[in-house]
C-alpha positions as CSV (number, residue, x, y, z in Angstrom):
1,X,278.7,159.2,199.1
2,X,281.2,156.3,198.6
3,X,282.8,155.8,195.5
4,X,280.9,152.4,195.4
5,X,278.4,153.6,194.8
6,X,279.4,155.5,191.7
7,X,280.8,151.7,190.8
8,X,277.8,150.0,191.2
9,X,275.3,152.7,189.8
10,X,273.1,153.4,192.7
11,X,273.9,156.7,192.9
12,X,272.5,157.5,189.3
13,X,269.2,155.8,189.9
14,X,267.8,159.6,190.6
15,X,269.1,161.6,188.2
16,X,268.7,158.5,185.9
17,X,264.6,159.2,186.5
18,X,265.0,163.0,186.1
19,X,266.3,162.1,182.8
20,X,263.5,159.8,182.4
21,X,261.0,162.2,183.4
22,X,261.8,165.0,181.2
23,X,262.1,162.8,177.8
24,X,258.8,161.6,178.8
25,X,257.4,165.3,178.7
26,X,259.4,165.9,175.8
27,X,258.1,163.4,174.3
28,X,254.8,163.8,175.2
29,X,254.9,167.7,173.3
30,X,255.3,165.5,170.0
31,X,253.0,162.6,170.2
32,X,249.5,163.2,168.8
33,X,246.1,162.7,171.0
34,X,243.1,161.6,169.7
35,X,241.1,164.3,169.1
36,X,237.7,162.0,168.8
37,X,237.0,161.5,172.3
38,X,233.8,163.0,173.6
39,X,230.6,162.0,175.6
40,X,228.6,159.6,173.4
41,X,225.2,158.6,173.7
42,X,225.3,155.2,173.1
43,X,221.8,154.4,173.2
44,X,221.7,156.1,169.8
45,X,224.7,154.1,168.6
46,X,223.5,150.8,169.5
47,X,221.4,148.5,168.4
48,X,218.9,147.4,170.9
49,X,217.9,143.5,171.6
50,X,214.3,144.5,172.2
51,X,214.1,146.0,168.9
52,X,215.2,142.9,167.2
53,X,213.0,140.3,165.7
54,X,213.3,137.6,168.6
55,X,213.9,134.4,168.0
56,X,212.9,130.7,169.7
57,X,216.0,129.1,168.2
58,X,218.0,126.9,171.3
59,X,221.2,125.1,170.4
60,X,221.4,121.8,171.6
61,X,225.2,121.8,171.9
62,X,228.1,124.4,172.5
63,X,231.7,123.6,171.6
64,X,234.1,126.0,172.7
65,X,238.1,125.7,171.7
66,X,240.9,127.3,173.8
67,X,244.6,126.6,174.5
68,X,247.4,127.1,176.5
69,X,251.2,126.7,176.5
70,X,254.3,126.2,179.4
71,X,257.9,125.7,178.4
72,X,260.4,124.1,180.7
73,X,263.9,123.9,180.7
74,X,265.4,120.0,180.2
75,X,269.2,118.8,181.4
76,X,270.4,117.3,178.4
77,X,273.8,118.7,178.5
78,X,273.5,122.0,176.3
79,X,272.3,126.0,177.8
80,X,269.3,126.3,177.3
81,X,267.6,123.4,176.3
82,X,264.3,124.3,176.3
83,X,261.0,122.4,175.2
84,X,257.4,123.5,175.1
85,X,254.1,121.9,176.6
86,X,250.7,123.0,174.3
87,X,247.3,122.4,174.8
88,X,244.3,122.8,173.2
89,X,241.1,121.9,174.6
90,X,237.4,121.3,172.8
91,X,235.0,121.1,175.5
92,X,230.8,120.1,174.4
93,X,228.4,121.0,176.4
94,X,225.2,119.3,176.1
95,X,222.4,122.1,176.5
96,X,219.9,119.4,176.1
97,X,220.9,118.0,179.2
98,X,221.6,121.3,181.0
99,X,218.2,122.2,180.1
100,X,216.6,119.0,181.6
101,X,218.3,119.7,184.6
102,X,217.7,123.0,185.4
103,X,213.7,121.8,186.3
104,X,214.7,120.3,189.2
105,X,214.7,121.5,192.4
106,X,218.1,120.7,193.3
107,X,220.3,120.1,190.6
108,X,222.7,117.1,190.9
109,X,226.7,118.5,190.6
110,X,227.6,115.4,189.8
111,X,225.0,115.5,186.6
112,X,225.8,118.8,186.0
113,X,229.3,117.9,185.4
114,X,228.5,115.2,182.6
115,X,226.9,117.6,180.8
116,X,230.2,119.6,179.9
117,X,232.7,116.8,177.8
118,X,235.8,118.0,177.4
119,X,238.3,116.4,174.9
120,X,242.6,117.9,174.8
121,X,245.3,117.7,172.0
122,X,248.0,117.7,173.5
123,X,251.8,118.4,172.5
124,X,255.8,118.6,173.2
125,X,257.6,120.5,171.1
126,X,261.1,121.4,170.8
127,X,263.4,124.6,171.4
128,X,266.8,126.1,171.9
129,X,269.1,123.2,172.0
130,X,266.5,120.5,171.7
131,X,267.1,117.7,168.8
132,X,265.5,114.4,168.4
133,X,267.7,111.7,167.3
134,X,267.8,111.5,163.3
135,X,267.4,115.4,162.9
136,X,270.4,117.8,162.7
137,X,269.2,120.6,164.6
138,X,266.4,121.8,166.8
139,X,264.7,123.4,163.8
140,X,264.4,120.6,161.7
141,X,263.1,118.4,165.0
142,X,260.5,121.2,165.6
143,X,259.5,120.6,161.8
144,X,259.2,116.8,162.3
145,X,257.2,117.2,165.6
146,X,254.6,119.7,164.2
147,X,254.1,117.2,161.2
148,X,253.2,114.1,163.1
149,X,251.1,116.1,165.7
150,X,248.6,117.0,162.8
151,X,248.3,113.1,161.5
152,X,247.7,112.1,165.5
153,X,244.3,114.4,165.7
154,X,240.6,112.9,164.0
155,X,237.6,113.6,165.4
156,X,235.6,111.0,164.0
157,X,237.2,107.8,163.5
158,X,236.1,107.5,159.6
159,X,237.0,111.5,158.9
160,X,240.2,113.2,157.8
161,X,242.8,114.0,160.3
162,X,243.7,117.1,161.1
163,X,246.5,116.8,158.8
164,X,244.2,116.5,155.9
165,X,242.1,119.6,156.9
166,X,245.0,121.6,156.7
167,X,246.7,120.0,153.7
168,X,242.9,120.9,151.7
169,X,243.6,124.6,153.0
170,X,246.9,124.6,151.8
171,X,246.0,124.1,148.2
172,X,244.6,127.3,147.8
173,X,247.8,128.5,149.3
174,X,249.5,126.7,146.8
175,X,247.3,128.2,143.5
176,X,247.6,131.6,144.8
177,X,250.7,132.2,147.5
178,X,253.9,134.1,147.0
179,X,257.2,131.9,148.0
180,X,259.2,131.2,150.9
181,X,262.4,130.0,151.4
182,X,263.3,126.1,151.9
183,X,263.8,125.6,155.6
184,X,266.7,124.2,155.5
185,X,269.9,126.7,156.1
186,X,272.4,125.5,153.9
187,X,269.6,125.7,150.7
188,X,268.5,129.4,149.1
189,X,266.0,127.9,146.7
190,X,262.4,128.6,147.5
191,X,260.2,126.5,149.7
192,X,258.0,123.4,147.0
193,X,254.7,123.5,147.9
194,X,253.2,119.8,148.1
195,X,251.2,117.5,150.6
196,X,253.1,115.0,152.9
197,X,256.6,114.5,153.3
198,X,258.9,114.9,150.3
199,X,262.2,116.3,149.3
200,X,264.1,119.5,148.2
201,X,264.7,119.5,144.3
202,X,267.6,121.8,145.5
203,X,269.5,120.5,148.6
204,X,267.5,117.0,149.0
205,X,266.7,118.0,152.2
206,X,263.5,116.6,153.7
207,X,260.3,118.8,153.1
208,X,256.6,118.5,154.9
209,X,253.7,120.1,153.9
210,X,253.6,121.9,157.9
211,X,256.5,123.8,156.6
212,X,254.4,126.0,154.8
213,X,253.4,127.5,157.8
214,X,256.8,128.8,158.7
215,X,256.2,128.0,162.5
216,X,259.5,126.7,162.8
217,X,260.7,130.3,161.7
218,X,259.8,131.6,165.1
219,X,262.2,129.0,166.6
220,X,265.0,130.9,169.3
221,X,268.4,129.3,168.8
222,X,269.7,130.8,171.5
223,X,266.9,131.5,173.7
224,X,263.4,131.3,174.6
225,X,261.0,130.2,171.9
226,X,257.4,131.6,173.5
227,X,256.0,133.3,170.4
228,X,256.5,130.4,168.4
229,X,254.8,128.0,171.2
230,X,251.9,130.9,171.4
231,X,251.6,130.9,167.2
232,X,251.3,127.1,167.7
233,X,249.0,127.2,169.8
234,X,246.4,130.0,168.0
235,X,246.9,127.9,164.6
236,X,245.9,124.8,166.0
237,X,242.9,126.5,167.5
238,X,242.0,127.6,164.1
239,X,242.6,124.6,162.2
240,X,240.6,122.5,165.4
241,X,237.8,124.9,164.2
242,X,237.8,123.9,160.4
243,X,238.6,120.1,161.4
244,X,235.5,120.0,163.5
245,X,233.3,121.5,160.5
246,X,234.3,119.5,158.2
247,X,234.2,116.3,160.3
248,X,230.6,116.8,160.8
249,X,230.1,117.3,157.0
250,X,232.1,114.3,156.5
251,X,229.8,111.7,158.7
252,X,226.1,112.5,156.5
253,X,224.5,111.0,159.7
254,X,225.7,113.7,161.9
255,X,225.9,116.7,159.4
256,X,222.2,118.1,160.4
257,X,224.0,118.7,163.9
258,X,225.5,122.0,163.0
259,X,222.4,123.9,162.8
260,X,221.8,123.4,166.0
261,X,225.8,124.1,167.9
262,X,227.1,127.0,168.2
263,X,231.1,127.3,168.3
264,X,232.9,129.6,170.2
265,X,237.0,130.2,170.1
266,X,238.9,132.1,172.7
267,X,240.2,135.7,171.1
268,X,239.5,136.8,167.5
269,X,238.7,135.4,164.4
270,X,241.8,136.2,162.5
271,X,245.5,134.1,162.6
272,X,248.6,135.9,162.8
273,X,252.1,135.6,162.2
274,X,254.0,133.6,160.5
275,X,250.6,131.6,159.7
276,X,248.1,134.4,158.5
277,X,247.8,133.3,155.3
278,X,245.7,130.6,156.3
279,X,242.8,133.1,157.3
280,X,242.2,133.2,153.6
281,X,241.6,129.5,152.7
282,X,239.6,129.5,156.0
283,X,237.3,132.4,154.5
284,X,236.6,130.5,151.4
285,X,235.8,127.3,153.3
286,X,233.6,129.0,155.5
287,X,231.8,130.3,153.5
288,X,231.7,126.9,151.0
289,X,230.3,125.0,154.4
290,X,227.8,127.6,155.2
291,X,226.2,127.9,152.2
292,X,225.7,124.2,152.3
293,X,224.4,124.3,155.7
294,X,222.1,127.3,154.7
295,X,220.5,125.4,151.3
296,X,220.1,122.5,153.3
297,X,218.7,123.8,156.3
298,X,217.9,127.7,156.2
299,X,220.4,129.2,158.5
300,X,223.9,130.2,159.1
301,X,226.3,128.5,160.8
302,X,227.2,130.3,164.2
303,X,230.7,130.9,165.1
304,X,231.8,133.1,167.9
305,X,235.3,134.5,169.1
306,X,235.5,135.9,172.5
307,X,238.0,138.4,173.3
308,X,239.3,138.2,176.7
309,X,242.0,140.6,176.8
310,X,243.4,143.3,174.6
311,X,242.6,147.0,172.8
312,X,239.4,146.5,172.0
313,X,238.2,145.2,175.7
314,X,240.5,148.1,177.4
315,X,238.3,150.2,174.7
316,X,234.8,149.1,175.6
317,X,235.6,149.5,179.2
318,X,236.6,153.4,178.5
319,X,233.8,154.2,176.8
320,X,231.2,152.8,179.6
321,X,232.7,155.0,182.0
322,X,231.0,158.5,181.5
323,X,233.2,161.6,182.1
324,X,231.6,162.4,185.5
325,X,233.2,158.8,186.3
326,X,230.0,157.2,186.3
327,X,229.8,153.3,185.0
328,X,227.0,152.1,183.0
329,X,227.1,154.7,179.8
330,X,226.7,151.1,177.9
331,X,223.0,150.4,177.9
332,X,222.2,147.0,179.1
333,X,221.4,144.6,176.3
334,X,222.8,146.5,173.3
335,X,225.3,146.1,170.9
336,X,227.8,148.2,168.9
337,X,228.3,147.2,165.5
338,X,231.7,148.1,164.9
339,X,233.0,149.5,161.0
340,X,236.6,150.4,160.2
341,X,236.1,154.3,160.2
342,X,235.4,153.9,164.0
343,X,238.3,151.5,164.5
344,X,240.4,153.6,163.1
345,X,239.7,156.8,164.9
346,X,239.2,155.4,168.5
347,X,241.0,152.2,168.6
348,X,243.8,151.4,166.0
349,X,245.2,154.6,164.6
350,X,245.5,154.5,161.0
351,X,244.7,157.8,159.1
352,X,245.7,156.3,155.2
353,X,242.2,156.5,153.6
354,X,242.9,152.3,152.2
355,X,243.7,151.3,155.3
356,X,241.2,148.2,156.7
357,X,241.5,146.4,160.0
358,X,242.5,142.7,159.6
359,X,241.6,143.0,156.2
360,X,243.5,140.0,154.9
361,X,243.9,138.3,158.3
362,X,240.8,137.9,159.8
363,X,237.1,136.0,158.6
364,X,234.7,137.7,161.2
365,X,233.4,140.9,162.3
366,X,233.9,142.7,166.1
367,X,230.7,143.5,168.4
368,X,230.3,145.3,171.9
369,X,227.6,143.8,173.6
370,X,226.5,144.4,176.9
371,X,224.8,141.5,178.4
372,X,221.3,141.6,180.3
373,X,223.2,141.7,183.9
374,X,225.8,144.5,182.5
375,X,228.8,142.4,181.3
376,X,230.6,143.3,178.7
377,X,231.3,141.3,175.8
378,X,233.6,142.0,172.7
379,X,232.8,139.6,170.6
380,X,233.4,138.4,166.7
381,X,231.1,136.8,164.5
382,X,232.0,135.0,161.3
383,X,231.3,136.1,157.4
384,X,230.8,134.4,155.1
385,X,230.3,136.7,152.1
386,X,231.9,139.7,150.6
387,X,228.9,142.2,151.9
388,X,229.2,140.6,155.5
389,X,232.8,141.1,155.8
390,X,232.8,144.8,154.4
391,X,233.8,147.0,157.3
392,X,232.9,150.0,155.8
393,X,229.7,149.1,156.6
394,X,228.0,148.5,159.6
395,X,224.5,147.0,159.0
396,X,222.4,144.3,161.3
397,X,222.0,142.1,158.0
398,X,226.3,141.7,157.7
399,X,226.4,140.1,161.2
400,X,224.8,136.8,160.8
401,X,222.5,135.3,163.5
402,X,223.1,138.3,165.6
403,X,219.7,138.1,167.4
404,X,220.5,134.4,168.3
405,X,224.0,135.4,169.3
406,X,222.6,138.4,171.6
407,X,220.3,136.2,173.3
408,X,222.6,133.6,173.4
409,X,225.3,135.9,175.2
410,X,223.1,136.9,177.8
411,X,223.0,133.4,178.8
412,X,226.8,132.4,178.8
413,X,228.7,135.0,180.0
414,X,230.7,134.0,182.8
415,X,231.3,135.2,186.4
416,X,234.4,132.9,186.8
417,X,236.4,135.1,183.5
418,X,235.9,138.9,183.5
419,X,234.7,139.3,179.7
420,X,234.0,136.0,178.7
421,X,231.6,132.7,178.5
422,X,231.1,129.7,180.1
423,X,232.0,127.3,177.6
424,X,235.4,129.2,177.2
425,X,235.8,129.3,180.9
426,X,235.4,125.4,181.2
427,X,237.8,125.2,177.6
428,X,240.1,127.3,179.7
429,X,240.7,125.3,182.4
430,X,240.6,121.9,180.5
431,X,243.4,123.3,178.5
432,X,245.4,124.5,181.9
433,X,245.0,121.5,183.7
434,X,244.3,118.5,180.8
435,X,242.6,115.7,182.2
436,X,240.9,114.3,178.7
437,X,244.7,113.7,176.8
438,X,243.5,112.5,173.7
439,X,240.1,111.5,174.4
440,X,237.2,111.0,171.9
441,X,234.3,112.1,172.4
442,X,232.4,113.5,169.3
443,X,231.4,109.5,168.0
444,X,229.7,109.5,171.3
445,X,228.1,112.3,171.7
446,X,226.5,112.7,167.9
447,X,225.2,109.1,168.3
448,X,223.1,110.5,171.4
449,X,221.9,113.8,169.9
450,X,220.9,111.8,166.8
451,X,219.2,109.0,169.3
452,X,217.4,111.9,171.0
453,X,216.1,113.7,168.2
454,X,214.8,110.6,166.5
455,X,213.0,109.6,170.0
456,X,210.6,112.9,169.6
């Protein structure tokens, strides 16, 4: 054995696995195992579609929201100069249509295709070593960009922008929220909440109301910035959601639409980060549009996250896998409703007896469904009242719409995306590959539902 070796640490890759090995056994003597895990019967644990009051209702559209993000690195003469492409895509799919066409013999692709309008946000923003000229830094650029992107985005063109929907969530924040720091590095004072642009009573620095979402926090000086493009990305998804609501409330003509769509995000119905505080504002205005929906119109609003990827899906897939190594312990056309105690003992660990999942970050409620066909779906529905959202419960009545979301799931889920839905799977690829940049479509498209339904 050459002393190179020895140089160039070859030689210790095997002892360096030994080593690795036996603190993984010694390890493995400490760590605690979940003592929970046994054969279930799950047809006695789920509830069972067929048991269910069925219902005629059909939506008439679907709008599904997803997003995506790259980064690239840019030559402008510093390491590292990184900036950050984000999309997020709302696709509507007109079921009307899709409806019409599914009585003919052959179905026209062509037709097919204009029954799916997809519609993309799309933005730059800026990392490590990236300023725009007038800023001092990269941060204070990302700031700027992340202000003006919510004033470009209305979905009708007499509504509030996006800006607006976020700046009315924010005032809650305001009434209610514990203080940050001012952005800006030379100033210790805390972070003035207002609307708009204004200034620092401290350091005069400029201030925007965006700041209160301390995105730019997440900003890597010195290297890669992809949480803070992925945090982006998840908080425009769930401020496109709210926008869209309220947009519809907004235009009286088009408000009776949302009885009749049913909205579907990609992942859960919770924010994170930097940004979670907004999950409480979102709760009370949920629940403030669906009560006004209800009175005027006697039912809920229906709003759906799919989950893709992640504990939970890893978990449903365990637990249809009997111990024999047989698939199909999930009946077929059942759902789980999930409470806390069984989140806590099979999926998050958490033995402190106050502990709630997501209690103050989330503003829906998990499912496992399995579809018709056998897909699985993990799924969250939104609450929009105190009893609903109460996880240590688990009761048909806190999950609302859940016979129309069942049925509704057993026509959507996709082959194309292993545990998820068609309209996610065409938001998905919108957002990938945007060919709608900017795009309006909802004027459009609420003038011919409202032509239609007057017609019959």
């Amino acid at each position: 054995m050459s002393d190179n070796n020895f140089v160039n640490g070859q030689s210790y890759e095997p002892l360096r696995r030994l080593l690795s090995d036996s603190k993984i056994q010694e390890l493995q003597t400490q760590i605690r195992v979940n003592s929970n895990i046994e054969e279930t019967n799950w047809n006695e644990q789920t509830i069972k579609l067929q048991d269910l009051e069925q219902s005629s209702w059909q939506p008439k559209l679907l709008i599904a929201i997803d997003g995506d993000y790259s980064k690239s690195i840019i030559q402008n003469g510093y390491p590292g100069a990184e900036i950050g492409y984000i999309t997020v895509s709302t696709v509507v799919i007109l079921l009307e249509k899709v409806r019409e066409l599914e009585k003919e013999q052959f179905v026209d692709p062509k037709k097919f295709r204009e029954t799916e309008q997809p519609t993309s946000i799309d933005s730059l923003f800026v990392g490590c070593n990236v300023v725009l000229q007038g800023e001092d830094c990269a941060k204070s650029s990302m700031r700027k960009i992340l202000y003006d992107e919510l004033k470009k985005v209305q979905i009708f063109g007499e509504t509030e922008t996006m800006l607006d929907t976020y700046e009315y969530l924010l005032k809650e924040r305001v009434a209610s929220g514990r203080p940050s720091k001012c952005p800006h590095d030379n100033c210790n004072a805390d972070y003035e909440f207002n609307i708009g642009e204004y200034k620092c009573n401290t350091c005069n620095g400029k201030l925007y109301s965006t700041d209160a979402l301390r995105l730019h926090e997440l900003l890597n000086s010195s290297g890669t910035s992809g949480e803070m493009y992925g945090q982006i990305k998840e908080t425009f998804k769930k401020l496109q959601l709210i926008h869209l609501l309220r947009s519809f409330e907004q235009q009286p003509k088009y408000f009776s639409l949302l009885r009749d769509i049913a909205f579907f995000i990609e992942g859960t119905l919770a924010v994170f980060s930097t940004a979670s505080w907004l999950a409480k504002p979102i709760r009370t205005e949920l629940e403030r549009l669906n009560t006004k929906v209800t009175e005027e119109f006697g039912s809920n609003l229906i709003i759906l996250g799919i989950e893709r990827t992640g504990s939970f899906v890893n978990h449903f897939s365990q637990i249809d896998v009997m111990q024999n190594g047989s698939n199909n312990n999930f009946p077929n056309q059942s759902a789980f409703l999930i409470a806390n105690k069984y989140i806590k003992e099979h999926i998050v660990f958490n033995e402190h007896p106050e502990y709630v999942y997501l209690e103050d970050t989330s503003f829906g409620r998990k499912i496992f469904y399995k579809t018709k066909v056998g897909h699985r779906v993990v799924a969250s529905i939104a609450t929009y009242n105190n009893y609903q959202s109460n996880l240590e419960t688990a009761f048909p009545a806190q999950f609302p719409r859940l016979v129309e979301i069942l049925q509704l799931l057993d026509k959507l889920v996709s082959n194309r995306y292993e545990n998820s839905v068609t309209p996610l799977a065409t938001a998905h690829a919108e957002a990938a590959i945007p060919l709608n940049l900017g795009k309006s479509i909802f004027d459009k498209i609420a003038r011919e539902i409202r032509a239609n339904s007057n017609n019959k």
